[in-house]
N, C-alpha and C positions, 0 to 999 in steps of 0.2 A: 877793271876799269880801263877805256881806252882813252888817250891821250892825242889831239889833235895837232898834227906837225906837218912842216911847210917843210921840202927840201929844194932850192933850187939845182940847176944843172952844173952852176960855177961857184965854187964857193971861193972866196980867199982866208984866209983867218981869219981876219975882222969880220968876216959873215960867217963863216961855223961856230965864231963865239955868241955872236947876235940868234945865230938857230938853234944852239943847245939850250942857248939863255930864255927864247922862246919857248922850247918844249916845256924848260922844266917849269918856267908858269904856267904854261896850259894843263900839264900835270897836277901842278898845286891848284888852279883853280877848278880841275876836275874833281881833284878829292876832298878841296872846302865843299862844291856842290853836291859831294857824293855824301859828306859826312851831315851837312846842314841840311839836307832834305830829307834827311831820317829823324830827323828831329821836327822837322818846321811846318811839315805839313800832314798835321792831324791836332787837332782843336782836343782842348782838353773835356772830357768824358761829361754830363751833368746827366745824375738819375733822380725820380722824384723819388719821396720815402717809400713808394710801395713795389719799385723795383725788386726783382729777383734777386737772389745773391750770384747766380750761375752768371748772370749778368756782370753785375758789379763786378766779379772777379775775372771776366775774362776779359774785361777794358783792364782794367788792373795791372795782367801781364800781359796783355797787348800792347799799353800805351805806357804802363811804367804809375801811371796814378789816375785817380780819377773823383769825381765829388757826388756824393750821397745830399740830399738837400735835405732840412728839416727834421732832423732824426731825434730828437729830442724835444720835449716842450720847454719852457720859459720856467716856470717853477724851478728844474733842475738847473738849471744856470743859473739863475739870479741865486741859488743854495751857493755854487760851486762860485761864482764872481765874489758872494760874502764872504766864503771861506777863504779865498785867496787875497783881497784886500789887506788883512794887517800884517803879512808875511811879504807883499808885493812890496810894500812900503819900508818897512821893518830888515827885510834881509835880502830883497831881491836886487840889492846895487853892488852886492858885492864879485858877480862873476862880472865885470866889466874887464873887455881887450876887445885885440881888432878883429877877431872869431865873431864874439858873441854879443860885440855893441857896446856903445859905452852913454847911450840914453835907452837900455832895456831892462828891463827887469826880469829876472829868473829866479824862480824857487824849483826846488826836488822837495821828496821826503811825504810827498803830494798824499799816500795814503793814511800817515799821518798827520795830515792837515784838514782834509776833505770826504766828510762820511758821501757827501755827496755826489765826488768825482769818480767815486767806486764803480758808480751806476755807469758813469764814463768808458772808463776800464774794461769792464767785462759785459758791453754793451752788445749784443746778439748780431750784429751787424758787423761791427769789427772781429769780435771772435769767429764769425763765416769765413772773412777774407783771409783772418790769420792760420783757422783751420786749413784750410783749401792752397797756401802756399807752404807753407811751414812742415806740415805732418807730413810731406810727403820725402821729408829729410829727416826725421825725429820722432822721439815717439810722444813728447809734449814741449810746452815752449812756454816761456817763463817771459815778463817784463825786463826786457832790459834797461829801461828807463821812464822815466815819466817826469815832466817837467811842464809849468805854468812858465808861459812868455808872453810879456806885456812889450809890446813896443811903443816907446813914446813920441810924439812930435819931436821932429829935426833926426829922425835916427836915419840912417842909410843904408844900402841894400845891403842886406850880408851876402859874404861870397859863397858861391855857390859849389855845395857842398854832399858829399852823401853818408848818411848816420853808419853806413856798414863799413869805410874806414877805421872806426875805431879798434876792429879786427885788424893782424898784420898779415892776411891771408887772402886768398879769390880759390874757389871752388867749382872751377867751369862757369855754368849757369845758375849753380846752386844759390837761392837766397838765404843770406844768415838773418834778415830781419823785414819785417815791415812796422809802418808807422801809420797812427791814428792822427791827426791834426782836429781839433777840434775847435768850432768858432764859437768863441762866450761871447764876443758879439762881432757884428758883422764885418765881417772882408771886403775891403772895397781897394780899390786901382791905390787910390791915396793914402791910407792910412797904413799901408805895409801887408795887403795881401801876400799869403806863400808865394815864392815862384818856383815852377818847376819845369825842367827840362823833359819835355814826351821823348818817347823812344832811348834816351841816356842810360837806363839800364840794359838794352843791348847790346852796345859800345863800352862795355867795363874796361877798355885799357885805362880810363883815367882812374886814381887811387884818392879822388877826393879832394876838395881846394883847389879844384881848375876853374878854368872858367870854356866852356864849347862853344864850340861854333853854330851859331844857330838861334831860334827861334825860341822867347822864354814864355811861359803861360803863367797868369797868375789866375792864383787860384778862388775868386771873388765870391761870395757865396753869405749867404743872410745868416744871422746868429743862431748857434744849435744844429748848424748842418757838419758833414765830415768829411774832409781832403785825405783820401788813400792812397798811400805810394810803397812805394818799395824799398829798400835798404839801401841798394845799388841803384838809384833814382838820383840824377841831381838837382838841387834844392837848394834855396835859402829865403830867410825873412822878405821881405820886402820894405822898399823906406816910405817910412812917413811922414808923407806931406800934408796931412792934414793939423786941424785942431785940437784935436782926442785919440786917446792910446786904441790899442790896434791888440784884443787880450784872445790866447789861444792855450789849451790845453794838448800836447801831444804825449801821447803812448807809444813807446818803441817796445817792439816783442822783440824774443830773439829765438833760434833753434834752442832746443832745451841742455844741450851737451855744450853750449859756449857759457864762458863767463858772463853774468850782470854788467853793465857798463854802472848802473845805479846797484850801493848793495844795499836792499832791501828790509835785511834782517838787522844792517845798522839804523839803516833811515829813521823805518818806523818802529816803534819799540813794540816787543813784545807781546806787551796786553794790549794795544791798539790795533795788532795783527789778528790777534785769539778773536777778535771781534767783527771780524769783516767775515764774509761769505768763504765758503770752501772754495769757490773758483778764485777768489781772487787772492786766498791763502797757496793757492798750487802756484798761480802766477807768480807771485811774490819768490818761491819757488822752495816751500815748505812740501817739496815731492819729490822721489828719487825720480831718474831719466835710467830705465832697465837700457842694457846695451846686450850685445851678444858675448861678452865679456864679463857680463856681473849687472853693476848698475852703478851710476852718478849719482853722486847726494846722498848715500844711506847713514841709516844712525842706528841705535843699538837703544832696547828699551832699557831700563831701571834691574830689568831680571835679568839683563844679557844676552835675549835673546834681540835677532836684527827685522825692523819693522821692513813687512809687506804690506803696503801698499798700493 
């Protein structure tokens, strides 16, 4: 980065301190523009549902996120909106702080809540994206979370944030997760659209809870469409100014060798896991992770000998 500087031929003090003082704003305002324009100018991604996935995932790690329209019909939401009603109400006031809002509501435990949000979860679309960033560190990749967030009227922007903090590590450019956002109904400017920052997961010096310089997108999009981003993406809620909640379903994956940030095997019990799909019993992360080492997650049957899987 070069720095534009004025030297005259005389200086006294009081003008060497007036020209350094110069430089180093021209300096700072070279590398606010150097850092805000990696950010600020590229619009965020919109594909119709019959887009390629080769596609989808190369805005993805090009731009850090990007939006799938319409991926779902109305039948599965209005399943997953009923399902999430008496828990929204019932238990989703109790994560209130300055993080996570204090007119939101959140539930977990999601795959014991929702037969219907399953279809969510291991949706063909998202498991492409996750495939395609994930495998290429792992040998599979597990849920690290799943969470209903209902934002209500008067709530305000949450700070802008990235889900792969909750790790105490960074990896080069390695992703330890991506995220599904899911609209059960519609994203609009007012009612607390996602926002996210383009370009922020190639600038990983920040560790999350910052706030960048630059240009935010939100991520606006009709009920049943999918906002994809990255771990190392930054993001938050959006406030809503409207008259009606703002409800969204997001799925966090993680590399399969990290811990759950949700643990899955407390969440949802037992026999409501034995009943879901093999993909979303692997997710859940009923599977060993083989390493060059041995392998992550194994168990030993009833006769003692140790499950291959």
């Amino acid at each position: 980065m070069h720095c534009v500087s004025f030297v005259p031929h005389q200086l006294s003090l009081t003008s060497v301190y007036w020209h350094y003082l110069a430089h180093y704003l021209a300096c700072l305002l070279n590398w606010r523009l150097d850092f805000s324009l990696g950010f600020a100018d590229m619009p965020l991604k919109y594909f119709q549902s019959d887009a390629t996935d080769k596609d989808v995932v190369a805005a993805l790690e090009r731009d850090g996120a990007c939006v799938v329209l319409n991926q779902v019909p109305a039948e599965v939401l209005d399943a997953v909106n009923a399902d999430f009603r008496a828990p929204f109400d019932e238990l989703g006031h109790w994560e209130e702080d300055d993080f996570s809002g204090y007119t939101t509501r959140r539930i977990a435990g999601i795959l014991g809540i929702s037969r219907a949000a399953a279809d969510l979860v291991e949706h063909p679309r998202v498991l492409a994206a996750a495939d395609a960033v994930l495998l290429r560190n792992c040998e599979n990749y597990r849920i690290s979370s799943l969470s209903g967030i209902e934002i209500l009227p008067g709530e305000d922007n949450q700070v802008l944030h990235t889900d792969d903090s909750v790790y105490p590590l960074r990896l080069g450019n390695t992703q330890l997760q991506i995220s599904a956002m899911w609209a059960l109904n519609d994203f609009t400017a007012e009612n607390g659209a996602t926002r996210v920052v383009l370009g922020s997961h190639q600038k990983p010096a920040h560790a999350g809870l910052v706030d960048p310089i630059g240009a935010v997108e939100q991520a606006v999009m009709p009920r049943g469409s999918l906002l994809l981003y990255l771990g190392s993406t930054l993001h938050g809620g959006g406030a809503n100014r409207s008259q009606g909640p703002r409800a969204g379903l997001i799925n966090v994956y993680s590399l399969g060798w990290l811990r759950q940030e949700e643990n899955q095997y407390l969440n949802v019990r037992r026999e409501v896991a034995e009943t879901h799909s093999t993909t979303i019993q692997r997710l859940m992360g009923y599977c060993r992770h083989p390493s060059p080492g041995g392998s992550l997650g194994s168990w030993q049957n009833p006769d003692g000998s140790w499950v291959e899987d």
